[in-house]
C-alpha positions in Angstrom: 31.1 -8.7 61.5 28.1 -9.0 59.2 24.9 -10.4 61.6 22.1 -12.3 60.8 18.4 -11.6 62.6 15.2 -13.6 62.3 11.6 -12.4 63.1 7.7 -13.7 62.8 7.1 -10.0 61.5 9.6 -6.9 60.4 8.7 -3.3 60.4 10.3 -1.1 58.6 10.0 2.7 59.6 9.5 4.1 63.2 6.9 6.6 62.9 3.5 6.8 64.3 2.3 4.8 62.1 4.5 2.1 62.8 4.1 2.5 66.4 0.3 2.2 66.0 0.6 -0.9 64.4 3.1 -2.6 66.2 1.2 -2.4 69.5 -1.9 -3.4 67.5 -0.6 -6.1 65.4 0.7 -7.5 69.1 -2.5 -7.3 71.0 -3.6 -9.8 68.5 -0.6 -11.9 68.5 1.6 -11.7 71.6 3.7 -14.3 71.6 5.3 -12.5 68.0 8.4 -11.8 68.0 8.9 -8.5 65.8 11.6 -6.2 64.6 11.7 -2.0 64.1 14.0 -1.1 61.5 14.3 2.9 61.8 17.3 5.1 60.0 17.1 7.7 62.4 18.2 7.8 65.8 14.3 7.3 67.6 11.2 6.7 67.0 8.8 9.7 65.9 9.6 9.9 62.4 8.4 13.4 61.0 6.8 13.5 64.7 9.7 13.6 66.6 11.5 15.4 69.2 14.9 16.8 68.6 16.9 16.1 72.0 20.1 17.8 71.7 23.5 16.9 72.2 25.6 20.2 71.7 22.5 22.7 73.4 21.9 19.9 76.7 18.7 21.1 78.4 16.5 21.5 75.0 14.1 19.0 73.0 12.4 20.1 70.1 9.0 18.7 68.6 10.9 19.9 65.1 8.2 18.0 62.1 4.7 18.1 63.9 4.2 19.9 67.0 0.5 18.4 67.6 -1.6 16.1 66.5 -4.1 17.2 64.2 -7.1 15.2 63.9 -9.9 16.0 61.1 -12.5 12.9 61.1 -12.5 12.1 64.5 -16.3 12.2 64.5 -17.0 10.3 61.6 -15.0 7.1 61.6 -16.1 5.1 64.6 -11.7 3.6 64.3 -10.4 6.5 64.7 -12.4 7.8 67.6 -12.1 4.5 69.6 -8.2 4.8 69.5 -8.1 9.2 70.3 -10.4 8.5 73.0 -7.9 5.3 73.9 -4.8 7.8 74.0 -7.3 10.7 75.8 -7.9 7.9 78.5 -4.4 6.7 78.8 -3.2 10.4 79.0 -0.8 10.1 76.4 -2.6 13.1 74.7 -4.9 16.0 75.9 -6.2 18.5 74.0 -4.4 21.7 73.0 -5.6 24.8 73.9 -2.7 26.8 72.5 -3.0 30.1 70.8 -3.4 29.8 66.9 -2.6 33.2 65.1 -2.7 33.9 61.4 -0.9 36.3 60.0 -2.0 38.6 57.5 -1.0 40.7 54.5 -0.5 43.4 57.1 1.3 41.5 59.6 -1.9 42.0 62.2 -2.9 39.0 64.6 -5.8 37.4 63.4 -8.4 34.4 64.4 -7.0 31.4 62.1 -10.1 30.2 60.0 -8.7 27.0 58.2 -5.7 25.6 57.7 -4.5 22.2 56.9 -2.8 22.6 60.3 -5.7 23.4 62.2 -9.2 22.0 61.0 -10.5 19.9 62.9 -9.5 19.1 66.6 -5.7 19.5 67.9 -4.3 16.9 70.7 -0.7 17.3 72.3 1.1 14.5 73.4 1.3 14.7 77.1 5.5 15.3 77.0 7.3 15.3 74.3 6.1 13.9 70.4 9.1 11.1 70.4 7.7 10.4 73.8 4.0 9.6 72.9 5.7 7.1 69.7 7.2 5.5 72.8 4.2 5.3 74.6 2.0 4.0 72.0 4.2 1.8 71.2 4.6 0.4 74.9 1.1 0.0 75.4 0.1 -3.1 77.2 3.8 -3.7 78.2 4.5 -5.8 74.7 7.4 -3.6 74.1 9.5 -6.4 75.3 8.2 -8.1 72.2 10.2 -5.7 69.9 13.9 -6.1 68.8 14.7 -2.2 67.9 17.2 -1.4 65.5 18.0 2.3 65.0 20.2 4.2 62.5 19.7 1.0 60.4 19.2 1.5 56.8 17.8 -1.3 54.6 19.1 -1.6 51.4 18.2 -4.6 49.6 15.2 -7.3 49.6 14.7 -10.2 48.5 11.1 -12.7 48.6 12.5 -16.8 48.8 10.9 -19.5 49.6 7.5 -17.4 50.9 10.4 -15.8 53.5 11.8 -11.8 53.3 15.3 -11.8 53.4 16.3 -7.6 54.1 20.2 -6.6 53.7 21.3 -3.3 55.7 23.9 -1.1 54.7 26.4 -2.6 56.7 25.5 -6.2 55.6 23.3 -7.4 58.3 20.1 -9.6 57.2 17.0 -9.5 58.5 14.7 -12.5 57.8 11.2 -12.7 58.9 7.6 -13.9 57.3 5.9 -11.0 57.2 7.2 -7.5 56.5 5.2 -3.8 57.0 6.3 -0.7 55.0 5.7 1.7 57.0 7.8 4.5 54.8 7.5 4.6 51.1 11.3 5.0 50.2 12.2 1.5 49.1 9.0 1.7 46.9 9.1 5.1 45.5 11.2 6.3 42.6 13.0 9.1 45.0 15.0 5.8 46.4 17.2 6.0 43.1 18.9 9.2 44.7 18.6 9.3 48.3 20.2 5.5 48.7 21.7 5.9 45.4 20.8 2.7 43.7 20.1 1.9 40.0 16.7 -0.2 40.7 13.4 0.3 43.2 14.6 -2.4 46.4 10.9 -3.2 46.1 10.7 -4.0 42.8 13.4 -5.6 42.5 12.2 -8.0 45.4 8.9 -8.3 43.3 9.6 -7.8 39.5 6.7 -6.6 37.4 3.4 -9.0 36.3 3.9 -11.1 39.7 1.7 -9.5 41.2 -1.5 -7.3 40.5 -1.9 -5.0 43.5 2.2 -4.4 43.8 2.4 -3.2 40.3 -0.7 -1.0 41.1 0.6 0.4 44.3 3.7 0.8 42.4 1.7 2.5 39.5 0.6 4.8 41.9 3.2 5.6 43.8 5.0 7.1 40.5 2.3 10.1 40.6 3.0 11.0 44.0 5.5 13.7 45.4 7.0 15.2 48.2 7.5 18.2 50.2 10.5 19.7 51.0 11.2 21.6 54.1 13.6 23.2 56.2 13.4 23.3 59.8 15.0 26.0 62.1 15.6 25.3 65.8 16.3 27.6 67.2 17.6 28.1 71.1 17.4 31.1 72.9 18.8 33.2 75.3 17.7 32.4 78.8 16.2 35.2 79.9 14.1 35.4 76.3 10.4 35.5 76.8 7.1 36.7 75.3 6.2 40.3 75.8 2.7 39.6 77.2 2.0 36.5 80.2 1.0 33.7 77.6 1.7 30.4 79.8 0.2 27.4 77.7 2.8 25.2 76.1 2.7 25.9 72.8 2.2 29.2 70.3 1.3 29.0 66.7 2.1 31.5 64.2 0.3 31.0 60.6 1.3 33.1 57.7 -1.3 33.9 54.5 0.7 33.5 51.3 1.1 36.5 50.4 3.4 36.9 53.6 5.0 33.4 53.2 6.3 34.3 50.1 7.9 38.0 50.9 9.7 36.2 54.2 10.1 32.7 52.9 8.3 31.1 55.9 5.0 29.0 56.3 5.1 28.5 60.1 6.3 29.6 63.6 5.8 27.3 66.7 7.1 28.9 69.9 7.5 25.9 72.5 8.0 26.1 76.3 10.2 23.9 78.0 10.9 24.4 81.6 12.0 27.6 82.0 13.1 28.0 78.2 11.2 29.2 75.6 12.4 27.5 71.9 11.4 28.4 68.7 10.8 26.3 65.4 10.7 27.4 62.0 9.1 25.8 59.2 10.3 26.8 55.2 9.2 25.4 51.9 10.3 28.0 50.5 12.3 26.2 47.0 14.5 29.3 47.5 15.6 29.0 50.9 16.0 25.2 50.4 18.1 26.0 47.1 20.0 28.6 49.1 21.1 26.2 51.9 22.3 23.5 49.5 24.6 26.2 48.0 25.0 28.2 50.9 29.1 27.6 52.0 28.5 30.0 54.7 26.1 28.1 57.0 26.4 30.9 59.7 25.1 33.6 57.2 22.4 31.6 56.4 21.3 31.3 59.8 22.0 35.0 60.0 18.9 35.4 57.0 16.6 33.5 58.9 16.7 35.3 62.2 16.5 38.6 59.9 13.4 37.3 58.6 12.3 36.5 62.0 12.5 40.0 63.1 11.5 41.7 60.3 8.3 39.7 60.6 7.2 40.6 63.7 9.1 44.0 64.2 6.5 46.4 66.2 4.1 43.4 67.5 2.6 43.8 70.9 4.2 40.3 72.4 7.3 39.0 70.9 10.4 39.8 71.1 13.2 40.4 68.6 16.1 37.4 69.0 19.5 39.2 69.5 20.7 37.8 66.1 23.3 35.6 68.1 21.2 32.1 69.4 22.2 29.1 68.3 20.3 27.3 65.3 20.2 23.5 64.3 18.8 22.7 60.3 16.8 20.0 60.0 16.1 19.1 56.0 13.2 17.5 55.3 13.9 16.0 51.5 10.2 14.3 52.2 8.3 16.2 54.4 4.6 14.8 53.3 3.3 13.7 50.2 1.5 15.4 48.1 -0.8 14.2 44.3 -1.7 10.8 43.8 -3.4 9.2 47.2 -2.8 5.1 47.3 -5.9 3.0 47.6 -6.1 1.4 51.2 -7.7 -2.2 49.0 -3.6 -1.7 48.2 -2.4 -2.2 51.6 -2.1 -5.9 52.1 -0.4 -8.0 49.7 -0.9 -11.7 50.9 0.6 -13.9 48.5 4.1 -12.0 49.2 3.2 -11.5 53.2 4.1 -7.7 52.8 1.4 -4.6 53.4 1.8 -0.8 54.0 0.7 1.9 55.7 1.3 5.4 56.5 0.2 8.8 55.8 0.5 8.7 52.3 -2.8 6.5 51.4 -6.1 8.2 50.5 -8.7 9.6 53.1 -9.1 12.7 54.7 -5.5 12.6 56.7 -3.2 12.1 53.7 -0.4 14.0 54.8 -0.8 14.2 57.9 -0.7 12.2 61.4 -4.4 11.3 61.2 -3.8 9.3 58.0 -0.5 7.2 59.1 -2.5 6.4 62.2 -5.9 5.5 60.6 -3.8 3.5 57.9 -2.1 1.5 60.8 -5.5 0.5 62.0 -6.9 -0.6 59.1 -3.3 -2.6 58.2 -4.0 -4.3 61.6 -7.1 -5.4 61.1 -6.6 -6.9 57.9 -3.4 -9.0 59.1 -6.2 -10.8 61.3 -7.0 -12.5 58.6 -3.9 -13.9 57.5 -2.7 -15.3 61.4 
């Protein structure tokens, strides 16, 4: 039975960046009722925590680990709301080893990296869990109608009101909407919801209005990363060699190495008496190589070879047995890359729609620090339009 949902304001996304906004937008306007429309199964987005349902015990932070925060000092926004989270104790700072990798395969003090620079927060439990927090903040949670593994499909702008169509057939109406993901606006849609037009500009054909066609514009120059994540859950009685204790371990490799193993990143990760590990690939091989791979289980196989060939000889970790368990996660968008979007292109009154997220300009494009500044900014611009 097809449903039908009305709203003062609609999200669409659930990452940080919609979390950040959401509790903003409502400490201006609490008696707003809003809607979080989210295809996957929590929020987090690509800062989420895998919770398992066929390994029960393990949760992985499988798309960012930490929070990685660049321009903390200099924009007087951005510090307010760390500090904010510092205070509440939704983050603290991470203290974790950071290890680059060499061409030789020695451990190393990491210099730079766009992981790294700056200053690096953890989210006091998990990453899905500090989305859940932020977006709780000030108990307005209760404000929010969540809809998860909801994909929206279709939009349509009448009479100065958004009318949104799911895949199923439910609608969505509501006054004001926020794109917090890029999909519906980006060319990529054409494939991944396999559709013969752009949902947004369909909603808003071209010439209506200047700054959509702009963002629009701009959008076209901008890709994506693809990656592939490995989680991978281990043995119980697997641990380091040495007596490292801290939460999380980070393994960098140069690109020399990256290319001869096919791997960007390591991230060990504690969890109660466990110790899990997560893989990061953007490796166009690898990623090929799964899509044609019929044997899923050799696959694996290659990665945990990699794995061990990688560190075979180092002074404190192990070699896996070759027979742990491994989930994929595919990333088809991992973080966007080329043309940054103008934040003057974030708020579109005339058709009560704006945007935000970490693919508009400033020094956190990319990354976390970008979808959260972004949402900040978004907020305070939609004081002037209530």
């Amino acid at each position: 039975m097809v449903k039908a949902y009305k709203y003062d304001l609609l999200i669409i996304g659930g990452g940080i960046s919609a979390c950040v906004f959401a509790s903003k937008y409502l400490e201006d306007n609490p008696r707003k009722k809003i809607a979080l429309v989210e295809i996957g199964r929590g929020l987090g987005g690509r800062s989420s925590t895998r919770i398992s349902r066929r390994f029960k015990g393990w949760e992985h932070n499988h798309g960012s680990p930490n929070l990685n925060i660049r321009n903390k000092s200099n924009n007087k926004l951005l510090k307010k709301y760390i500090d904010e989270l510092l205070e509440k104790k939704f983050i603290r700072i991470d203290d974790s080893d950071i290890v680059q990798l060499s061409n030789e395969s020695n451990f190393g003090t990491i210099n730079c990296s766009e992981f790294t620079y700056g200053n690096n927060y953890l989210s006091s439990l998990s990453m899905s869990n500090l989305a859940k927090n932020i977006i709780s903040t000030n108990n307005f949670k209760s404000q929010i109608d969540f809809y998860f593994e909801t994909f929206i499909l279709n939009l349509k702008f009448i009479d100065f009101e958004w009318e949104l169509t799911s895949i199923n057939g439910d609608k969505f109406n509501s006054k004001y909407i926020v794109c917090t993901s890029n999909l519906l606006l980006h060319k990529r849609s054409l494939e991944i919801i396999n559709t013969n037009y752009i949902p947004i500009r369909n909603a808003i054909p071209e010439n209506r209005d200047k700054n959509i066609d702009s963002l629009l514009m701009a959008l076209e120059k901008q890709s994506f990363i693809s990656r592939l994540t490995f989680l991978i859950y281990t043995k119980e009685n697997y641990t380091y060699k040495d007596s490292y204790c801290k939460k999380n371990r980070y393994f960098y490799l140069n690109k020399f190495l990256e290319k001869k193993y096919k791997i960007e990143r390591i991230i060990f990760q504690r969890q109660n008496n466990k110790l899990g590990v997560v893989v990061h690939s953007k490796s166009s091989e690898i990623i090929d190589s799964y899509s044609k791979e019929n044997n899923k289980d050799l696959f694996k196989q290659k990665i945990l070879k990699c794995f061990n060939d990688l560190f075979l000889g180092h002074d404190f970790i192990n070699q896996l047995s070759g027979d742990e368990n491994i989930s994929i996660m595919q990333w088809r968008a991992s973080q966007p890359v080329g043309e940054k979007i103008p934040l003057s292109l974030q708020l579109c009154k005339n058709y009560k729609i704006g945007f935000c997220g970490d693919w508009f300009e400033g020094e956190g494009f990319g990354r976390i620090e970008g979808a959260i500044l972004s949402a900040l900014i978004l907020a305070n611009k939609f004081k002037t339009i209530n």
